[in-house]
ChimeraX commands (.cxc) that place a marker at each C-alpha (Angstrom):
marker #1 position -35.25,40.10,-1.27 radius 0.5
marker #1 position -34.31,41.69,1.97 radius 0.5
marker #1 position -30.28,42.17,0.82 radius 0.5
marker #1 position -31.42,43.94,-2.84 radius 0.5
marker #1 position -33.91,46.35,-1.06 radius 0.5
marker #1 position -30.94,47.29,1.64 radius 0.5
marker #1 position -28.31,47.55,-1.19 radius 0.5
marker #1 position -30.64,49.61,-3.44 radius 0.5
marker #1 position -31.49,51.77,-0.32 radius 0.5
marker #1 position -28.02,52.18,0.47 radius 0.5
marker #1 position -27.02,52.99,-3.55 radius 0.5
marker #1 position -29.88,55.72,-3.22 radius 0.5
marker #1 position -28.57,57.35,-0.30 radius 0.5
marker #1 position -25.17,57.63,-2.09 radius 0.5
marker #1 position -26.50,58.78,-5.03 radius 0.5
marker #1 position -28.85,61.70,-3.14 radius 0.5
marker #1 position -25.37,62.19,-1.34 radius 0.5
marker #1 position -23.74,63.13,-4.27 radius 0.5
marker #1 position -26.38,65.03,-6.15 radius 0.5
marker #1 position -26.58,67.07,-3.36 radius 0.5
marker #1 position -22.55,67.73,-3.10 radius 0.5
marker #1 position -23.09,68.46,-6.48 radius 0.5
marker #1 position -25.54,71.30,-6.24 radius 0.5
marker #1 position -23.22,73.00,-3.32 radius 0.5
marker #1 position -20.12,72.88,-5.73 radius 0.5
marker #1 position -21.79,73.17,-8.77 radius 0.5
marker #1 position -18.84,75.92,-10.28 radius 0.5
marker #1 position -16.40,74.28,-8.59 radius 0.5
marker #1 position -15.37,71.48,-11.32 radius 0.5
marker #1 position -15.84,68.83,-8.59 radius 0.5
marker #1 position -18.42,66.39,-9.96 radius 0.5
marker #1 position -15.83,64.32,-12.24 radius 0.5
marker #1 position -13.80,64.37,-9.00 radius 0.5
marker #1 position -17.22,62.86,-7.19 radius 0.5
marker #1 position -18.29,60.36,-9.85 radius 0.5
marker #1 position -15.17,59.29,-9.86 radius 0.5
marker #1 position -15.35,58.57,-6.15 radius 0.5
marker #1 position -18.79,56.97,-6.50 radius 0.5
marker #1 position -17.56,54.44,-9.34 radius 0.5
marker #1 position -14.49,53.46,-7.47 radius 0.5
marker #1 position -16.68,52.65,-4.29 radius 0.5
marker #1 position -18.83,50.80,-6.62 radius 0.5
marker #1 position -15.81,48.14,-7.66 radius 0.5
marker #1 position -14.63,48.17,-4.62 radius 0.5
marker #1 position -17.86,47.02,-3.22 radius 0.5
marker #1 position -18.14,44.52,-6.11 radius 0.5
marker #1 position -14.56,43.22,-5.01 radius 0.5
marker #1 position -14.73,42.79,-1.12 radius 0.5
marker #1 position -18.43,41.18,-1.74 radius 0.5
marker #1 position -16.83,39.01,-4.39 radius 0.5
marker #1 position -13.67,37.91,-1.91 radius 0.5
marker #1 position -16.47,37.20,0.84 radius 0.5
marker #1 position -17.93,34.75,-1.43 radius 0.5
marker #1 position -15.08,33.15,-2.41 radius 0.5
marker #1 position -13.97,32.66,1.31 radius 0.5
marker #1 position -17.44,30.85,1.86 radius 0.5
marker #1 position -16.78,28.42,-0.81 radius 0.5
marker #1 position -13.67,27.57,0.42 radius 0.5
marker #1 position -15.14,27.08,3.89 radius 0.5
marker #1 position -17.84,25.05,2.35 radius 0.5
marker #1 position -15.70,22.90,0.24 radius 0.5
marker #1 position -13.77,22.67,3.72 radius 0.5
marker #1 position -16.52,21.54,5.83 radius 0.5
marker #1 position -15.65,24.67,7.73 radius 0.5
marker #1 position -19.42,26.26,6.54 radius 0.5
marker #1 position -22.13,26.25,9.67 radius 0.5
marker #1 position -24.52,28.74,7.95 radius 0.5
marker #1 position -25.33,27.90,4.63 radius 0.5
marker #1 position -27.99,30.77,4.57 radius 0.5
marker #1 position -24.55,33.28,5.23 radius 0.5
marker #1 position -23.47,31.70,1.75 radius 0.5
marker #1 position -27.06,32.82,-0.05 radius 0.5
marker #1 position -26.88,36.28,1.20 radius 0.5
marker #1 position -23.38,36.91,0.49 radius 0.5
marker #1 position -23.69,35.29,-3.14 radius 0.5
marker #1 position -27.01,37.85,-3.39 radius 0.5
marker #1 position -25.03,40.68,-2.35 radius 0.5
marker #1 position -22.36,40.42,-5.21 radius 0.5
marker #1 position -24.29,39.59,-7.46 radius 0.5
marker #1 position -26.70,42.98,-6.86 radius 0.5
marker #1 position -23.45,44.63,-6.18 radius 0.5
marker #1 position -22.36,43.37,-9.69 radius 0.5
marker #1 position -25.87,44.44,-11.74 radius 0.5
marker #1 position -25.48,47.80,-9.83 radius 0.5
marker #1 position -22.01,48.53,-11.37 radius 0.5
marker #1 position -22.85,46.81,-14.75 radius 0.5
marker #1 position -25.69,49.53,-14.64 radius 0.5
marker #1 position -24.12,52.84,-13.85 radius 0.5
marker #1 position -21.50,51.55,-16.53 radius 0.5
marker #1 position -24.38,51.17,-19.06 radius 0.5
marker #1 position -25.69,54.75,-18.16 radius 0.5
marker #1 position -22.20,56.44,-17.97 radius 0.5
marker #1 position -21.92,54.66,-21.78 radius 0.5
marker #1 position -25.04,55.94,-22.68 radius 0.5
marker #1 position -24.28,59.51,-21.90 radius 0.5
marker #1 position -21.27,59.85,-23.49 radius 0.5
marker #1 position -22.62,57.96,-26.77 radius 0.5
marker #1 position -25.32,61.13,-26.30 radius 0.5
marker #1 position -22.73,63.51,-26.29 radius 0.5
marker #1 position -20.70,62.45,-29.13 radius 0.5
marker #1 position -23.90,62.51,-31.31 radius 0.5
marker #1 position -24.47,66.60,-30.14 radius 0.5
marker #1 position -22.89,67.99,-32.93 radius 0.5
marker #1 position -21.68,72.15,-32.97 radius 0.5
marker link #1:1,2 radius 0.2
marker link #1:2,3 radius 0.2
marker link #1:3,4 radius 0.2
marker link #1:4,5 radius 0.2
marker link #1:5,6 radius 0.2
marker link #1:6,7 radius 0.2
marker link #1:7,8 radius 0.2
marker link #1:8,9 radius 0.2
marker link #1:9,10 radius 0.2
marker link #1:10,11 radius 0.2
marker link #1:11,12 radius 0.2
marker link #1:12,13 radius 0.2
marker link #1:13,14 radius 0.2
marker link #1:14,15 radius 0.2
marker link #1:15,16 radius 0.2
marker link #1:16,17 radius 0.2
marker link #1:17,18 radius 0.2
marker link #1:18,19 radius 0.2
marker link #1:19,20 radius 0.2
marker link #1:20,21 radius 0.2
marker link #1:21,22 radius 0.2
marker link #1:22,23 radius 0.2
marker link #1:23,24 radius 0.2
marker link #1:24,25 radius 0.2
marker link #1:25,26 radius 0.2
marker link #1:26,27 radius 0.2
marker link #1:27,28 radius 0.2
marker link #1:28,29 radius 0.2
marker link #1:29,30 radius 0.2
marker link #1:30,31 radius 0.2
marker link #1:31,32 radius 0.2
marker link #1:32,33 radius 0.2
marker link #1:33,34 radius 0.2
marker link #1:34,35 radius 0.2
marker link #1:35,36 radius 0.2
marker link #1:36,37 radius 0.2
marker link #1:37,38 radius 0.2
marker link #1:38,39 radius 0.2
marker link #1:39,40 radius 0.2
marker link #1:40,41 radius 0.2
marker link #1:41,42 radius 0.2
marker link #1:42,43 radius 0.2
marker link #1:43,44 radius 0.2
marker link #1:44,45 radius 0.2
marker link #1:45,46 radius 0.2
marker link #1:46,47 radius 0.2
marker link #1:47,48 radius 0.2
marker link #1:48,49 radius 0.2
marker link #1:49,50 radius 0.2
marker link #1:50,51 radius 0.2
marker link #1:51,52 radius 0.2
marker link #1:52,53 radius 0.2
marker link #1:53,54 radius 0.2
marker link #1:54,55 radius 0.2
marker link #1:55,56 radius 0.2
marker link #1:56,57 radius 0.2
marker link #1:57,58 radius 0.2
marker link #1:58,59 radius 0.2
marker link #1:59,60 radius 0.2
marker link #1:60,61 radius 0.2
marker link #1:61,62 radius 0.2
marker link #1:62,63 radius 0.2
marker link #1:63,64 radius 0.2
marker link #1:64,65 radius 0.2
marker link #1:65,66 radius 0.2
marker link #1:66,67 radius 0.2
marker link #1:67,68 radius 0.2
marker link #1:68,69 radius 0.2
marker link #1:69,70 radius 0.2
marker link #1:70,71 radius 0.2
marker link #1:71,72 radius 0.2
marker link #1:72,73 radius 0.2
marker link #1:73,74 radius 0.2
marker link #1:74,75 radius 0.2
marker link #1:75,76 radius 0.2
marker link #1:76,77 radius 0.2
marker link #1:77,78 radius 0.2
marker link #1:78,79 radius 0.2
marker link #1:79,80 radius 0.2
marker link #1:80,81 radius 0.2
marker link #1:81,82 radius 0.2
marker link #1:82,83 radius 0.2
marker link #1:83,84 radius 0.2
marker link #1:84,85 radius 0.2
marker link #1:85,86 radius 0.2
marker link #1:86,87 radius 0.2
marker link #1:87,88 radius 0.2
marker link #1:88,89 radius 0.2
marker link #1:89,90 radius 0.2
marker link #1:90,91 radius 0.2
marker link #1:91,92 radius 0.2
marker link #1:92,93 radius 0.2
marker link #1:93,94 radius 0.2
marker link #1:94,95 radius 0.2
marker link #1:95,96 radius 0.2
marker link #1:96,97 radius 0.2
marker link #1:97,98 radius 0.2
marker link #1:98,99 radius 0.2
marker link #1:99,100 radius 0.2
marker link #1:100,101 radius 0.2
marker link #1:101,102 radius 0.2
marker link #1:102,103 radius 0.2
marker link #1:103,104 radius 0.2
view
């Protein structure tokens, strides 16, 4: 419970980080630039918590593992950090399926 109320925290911030960099470059054209940013953190996130997990199995399966609750809260984190990007996928989706109903 602990990990998905840091993670979601964390998300937030980013998000409130780049609404605000929005607002101050607003006519700039930079927003694409910034979601673009903010999606490739997101898989990148998903892919280093994924590799941690993976390197705990392996130390479990080689008796290597002391703290099994290590392997819990990294398994929790990529699998938050996994609904998180499934979600702003969804919502990107979603918007553009909005926009190419607008018609001129």
């Amino acid at each position: 419970m602990t990990v998905s109320a840091v993670q979601a925290t964390r998300l937030l911030e980013e998000i409130q980080q780049v609404q605000g960099q929005n607002a101050a470059h607003k006519t700039n054209g930079t927003s694409g630039t910034q979601f673009q940013n903010l999606l490739s953190d997101l898989i990148e996130n998903v892919k280093e918590t994924e590799n941690a997990v993976r390197q705990d199995m392996v130390n479990l399966a080689l008796g290597e593992a002391d703290a099994l609750h290590n392997i819990l809260i990294n398994s929790a984190k990529a699998d938050l950090a996994v609904q998180t990007l499934v979600a702003v996928r969804n919502k990107a989706l979603d918007a553009y399926n909005e926009l190419m109903r607008i018609t001129l």
